[in-house]
C-alpha positions in Angstrom: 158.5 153.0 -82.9 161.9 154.6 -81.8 162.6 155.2 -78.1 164.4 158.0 -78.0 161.9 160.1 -80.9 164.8 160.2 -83.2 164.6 158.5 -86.9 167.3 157.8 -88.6 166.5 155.5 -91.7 167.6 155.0 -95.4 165.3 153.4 -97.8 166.6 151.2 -101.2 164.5 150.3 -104.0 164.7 146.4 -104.2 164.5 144.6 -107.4 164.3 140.6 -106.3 161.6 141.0 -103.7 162.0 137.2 -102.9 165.8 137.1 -103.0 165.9 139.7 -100.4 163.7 138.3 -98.0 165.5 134.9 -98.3 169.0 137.2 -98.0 167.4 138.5 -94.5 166.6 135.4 -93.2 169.8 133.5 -94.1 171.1 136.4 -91.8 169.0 135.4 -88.9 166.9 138.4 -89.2 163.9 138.0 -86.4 160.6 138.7 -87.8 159.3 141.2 -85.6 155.6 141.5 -87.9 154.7 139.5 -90.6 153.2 141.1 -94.3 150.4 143.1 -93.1 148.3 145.9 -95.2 149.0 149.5 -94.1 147.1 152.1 -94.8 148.5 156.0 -94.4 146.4 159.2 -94.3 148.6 162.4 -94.7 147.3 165.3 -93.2 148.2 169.2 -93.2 145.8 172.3 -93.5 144.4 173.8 -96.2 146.9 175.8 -97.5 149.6 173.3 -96.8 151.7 174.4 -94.0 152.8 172.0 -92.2 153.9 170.9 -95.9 155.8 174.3 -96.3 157.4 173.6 -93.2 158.8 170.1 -94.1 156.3 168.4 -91.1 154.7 165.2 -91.2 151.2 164.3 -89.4 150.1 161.3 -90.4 147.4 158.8 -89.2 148.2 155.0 -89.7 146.5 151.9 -89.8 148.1 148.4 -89.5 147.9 145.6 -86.4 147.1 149.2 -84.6 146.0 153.0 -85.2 149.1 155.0 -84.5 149.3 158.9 -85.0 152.8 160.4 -86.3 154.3 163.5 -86.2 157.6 164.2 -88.1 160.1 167.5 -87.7 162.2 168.2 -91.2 165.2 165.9 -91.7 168.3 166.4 -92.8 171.1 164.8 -94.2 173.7 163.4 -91.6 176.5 161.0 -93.5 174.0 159.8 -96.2 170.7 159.2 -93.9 168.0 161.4 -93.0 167.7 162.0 -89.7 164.6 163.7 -88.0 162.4 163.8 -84.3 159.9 161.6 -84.8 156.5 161.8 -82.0 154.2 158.3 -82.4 151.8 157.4 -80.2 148.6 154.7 -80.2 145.4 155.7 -80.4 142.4 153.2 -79.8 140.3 154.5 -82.6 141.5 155.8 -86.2 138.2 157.4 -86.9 137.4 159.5 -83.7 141.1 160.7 -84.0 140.7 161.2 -87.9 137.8 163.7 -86.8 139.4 165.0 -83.9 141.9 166.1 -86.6 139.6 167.0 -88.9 137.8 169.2 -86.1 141.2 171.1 -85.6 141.4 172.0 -89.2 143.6 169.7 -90.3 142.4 167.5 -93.8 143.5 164.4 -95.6 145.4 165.4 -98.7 146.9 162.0 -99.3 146.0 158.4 -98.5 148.6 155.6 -99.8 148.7 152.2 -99.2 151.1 149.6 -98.9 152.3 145.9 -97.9 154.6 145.8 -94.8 156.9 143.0 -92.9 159.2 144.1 -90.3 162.5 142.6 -89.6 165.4 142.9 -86.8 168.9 142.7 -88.1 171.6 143.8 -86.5 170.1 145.8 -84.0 168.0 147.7 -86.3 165.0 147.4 -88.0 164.3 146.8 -91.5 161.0 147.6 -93.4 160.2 145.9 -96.6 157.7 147.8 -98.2 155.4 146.7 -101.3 154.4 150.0 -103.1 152.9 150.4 -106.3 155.3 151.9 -108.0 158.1 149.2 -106.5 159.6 147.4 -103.3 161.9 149.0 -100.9 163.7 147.9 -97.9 163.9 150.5 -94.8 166.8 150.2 -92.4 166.4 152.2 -88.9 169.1 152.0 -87.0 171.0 154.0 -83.4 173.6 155.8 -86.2 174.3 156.5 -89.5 176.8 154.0 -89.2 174.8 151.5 -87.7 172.6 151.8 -90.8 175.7 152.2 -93.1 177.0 148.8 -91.7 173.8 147.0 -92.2 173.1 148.3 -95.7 176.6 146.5 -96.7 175.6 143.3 -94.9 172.4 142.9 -97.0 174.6 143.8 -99.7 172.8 147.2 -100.7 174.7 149.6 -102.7 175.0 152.4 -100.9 175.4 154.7 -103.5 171.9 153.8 -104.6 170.0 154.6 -101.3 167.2 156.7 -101.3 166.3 159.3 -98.7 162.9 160.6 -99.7 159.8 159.8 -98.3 157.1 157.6 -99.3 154.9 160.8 -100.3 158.0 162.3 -102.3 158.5 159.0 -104.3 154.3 158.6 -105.3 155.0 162.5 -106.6 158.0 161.9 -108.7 156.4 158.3 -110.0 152.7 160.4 -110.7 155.0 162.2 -112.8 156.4 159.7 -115.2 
């Protein structure tokens, strides 16, 4: 969770899931969580809106429930960049239907396997999707995130700054 509401993240589709992990910890990378199941419910209104307006609101489940809202990015020196709001909530289901209650409905739910790492003063995601592995870097900068991408060796030419949701829709498609 960032501390100053701001994301600023890259993602890159990984090939050698194993080489990878070994790569982060011949860094020194500190495991911050180990491989846990995560499971994401996207929410917006019925006709979409929040959608429309490029928000997030979304309802996850790992180690803890944690509710999300995100503004629309953009596109600062190759990362997206964007307010994120999280906070813990003690109960996924009463906060599902408090949502629910509000209008709000579950359009999407995705899963996926996630380990969290710090490197460099940032945090890397790896992420086991269906439809591939990624590695997430969230960093202070784009530069930060830049620099870390070219110590894991990560072309950066081949990063990736769609969302989770926006890559299940362009692989639904193929």
């Amino acid at each position: 969770m960032n501390t100053n509401n701001q994301e600023i993240e890259v993602k890159f589709l990984i090939a050698d899931l194993p080489a990878l992990l070994e790569k982060l910890q011949n860094l020194g990378a500190l495991m911050l969580r180990p491989r846990m199941l995560e499971v994401n419910l996207r929410f917006d209104t019925s006709d979409m809106q929040l959608g429309k307006r490029a928000q997030v609101l979304r309802l996850r489940q790992d180690d803890q429930a944690i509710l999300t809202f995100k503004s629309p990015g953009e596109i600062i020196n190759g990362v997206i960049s964007r307010t994120e709001l999280e906070v813990i909530v003690s109960d996924l289901q009463t906060t599902r239907g408090i949502l629910e209650a509000l209008g709000f409905q579950v359009f999407m739910t995705y899963e996926k396997y996630r380990q969290n790492f710090q490197l460099n003063e940032l945090v890397a995601s790896v992420d086991e999707m269906p439809y591939g592995n990624f590695i997430e870097l969230e960093g202070s900068s784009p530069e930060h995130v830049r620099a870390t991408a070219a110590l894991l060796g990560l072309d950066w030419d081949q990063r990736i700054n769609l969302s989770y949701t926006a890559l299940l829709g362009l692989y639904n498609q193929n």
